[in-house]
N, C-alpha and C positions, 0 to 999 in steps of 0.2 A: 433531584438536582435540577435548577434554573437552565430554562433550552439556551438560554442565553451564554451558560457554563458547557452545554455540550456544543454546541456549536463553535465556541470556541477551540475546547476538544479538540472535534472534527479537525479543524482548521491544524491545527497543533501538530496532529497525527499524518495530516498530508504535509506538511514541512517537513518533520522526521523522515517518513516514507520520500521524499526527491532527494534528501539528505545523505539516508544510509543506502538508497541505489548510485545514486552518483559514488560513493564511496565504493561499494562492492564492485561496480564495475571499472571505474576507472581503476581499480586496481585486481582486478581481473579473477575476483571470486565470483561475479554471476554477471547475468546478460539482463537486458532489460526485455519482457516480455512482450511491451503494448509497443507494436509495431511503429506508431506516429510517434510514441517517447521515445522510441529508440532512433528513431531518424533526430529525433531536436537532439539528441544524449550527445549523436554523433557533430551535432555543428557547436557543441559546446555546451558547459556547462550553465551558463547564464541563459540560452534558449530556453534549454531543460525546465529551470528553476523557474524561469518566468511564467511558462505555462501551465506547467504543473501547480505554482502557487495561484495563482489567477483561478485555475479550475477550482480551485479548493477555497478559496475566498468568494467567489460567485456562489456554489454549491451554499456555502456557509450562509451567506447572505438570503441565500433567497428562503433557505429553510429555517432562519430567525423570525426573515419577514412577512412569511407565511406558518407562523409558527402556530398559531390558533387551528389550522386546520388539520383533521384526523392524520391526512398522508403523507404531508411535513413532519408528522413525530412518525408516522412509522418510516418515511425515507431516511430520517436520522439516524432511528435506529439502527436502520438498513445498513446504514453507510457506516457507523461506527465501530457495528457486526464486523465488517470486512475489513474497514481497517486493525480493527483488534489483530483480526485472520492474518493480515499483513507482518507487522509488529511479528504475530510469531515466527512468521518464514522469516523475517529480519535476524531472529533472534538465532535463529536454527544455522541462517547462513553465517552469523557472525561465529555459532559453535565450532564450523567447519572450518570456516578459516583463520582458526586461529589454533586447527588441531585438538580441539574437543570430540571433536567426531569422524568416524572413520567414513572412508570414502564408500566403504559396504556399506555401513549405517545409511548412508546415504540414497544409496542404489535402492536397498531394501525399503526405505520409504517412499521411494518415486517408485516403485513396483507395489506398492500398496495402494496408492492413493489413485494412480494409473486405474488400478483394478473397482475403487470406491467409485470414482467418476464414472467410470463405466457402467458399474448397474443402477448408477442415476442416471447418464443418457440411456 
């Protein structure tokens, strides 16, 4: 695929991702984990959106514009890696609240993952 098509992507997947957090939380199936998005989350949503798109249009931007070199394609990579990551916790959170999944389901995978991180730190 043209970086020019991932990078848009990119861009794509961070608009979702400001999208379906403002949604989860404003209606109060999850919190916002990055401390500085959760301070803009809280002056509003258009704070939120603006920064959060900006970051993700810059990123975009600069890893097109630097798209010839080795570690603009693996930073994209990198970064599309964790949005994917993302997209599925989205996906997971939207299971939950909408009663697809049980609140144990839930426990039990945050007692798993809890435990994966850990023998990676």
């Amino acid at each position: 695929m043209k970086i020019s098509r991932l990078t848009m992507l990119l861009f794509g997947l961070n608009l979702l991702d400001a999208l379906l957090t403002i949604y989860w939380v404003r209606n109060g199936f999850a919190t916002e984990g990055n401390g500085l998005m959760a301070g803009l989350l809280d002056m509003g949503n258009v704070p939120f959106l603006t920064v959060k798109t900006s970051i993700g249009a810059v990123a975009a931007i600069m890893l097109w514009r630097w798209k010839d070199l080795r570690i603009a394609q693996y930073g994209l990579t990198l970064a599309l890696t964790i949005y994917v990551g993302l997209m599925a916790v989205h996906f997971v959170t939207g299971l939950s609240a909408f009663g697809y999944l049980s609140q144990n389901f839930i426990s039990n995978v945050g007692n798993w993952t809890n435990g994966v991180f850990a023998l990676i730190v």
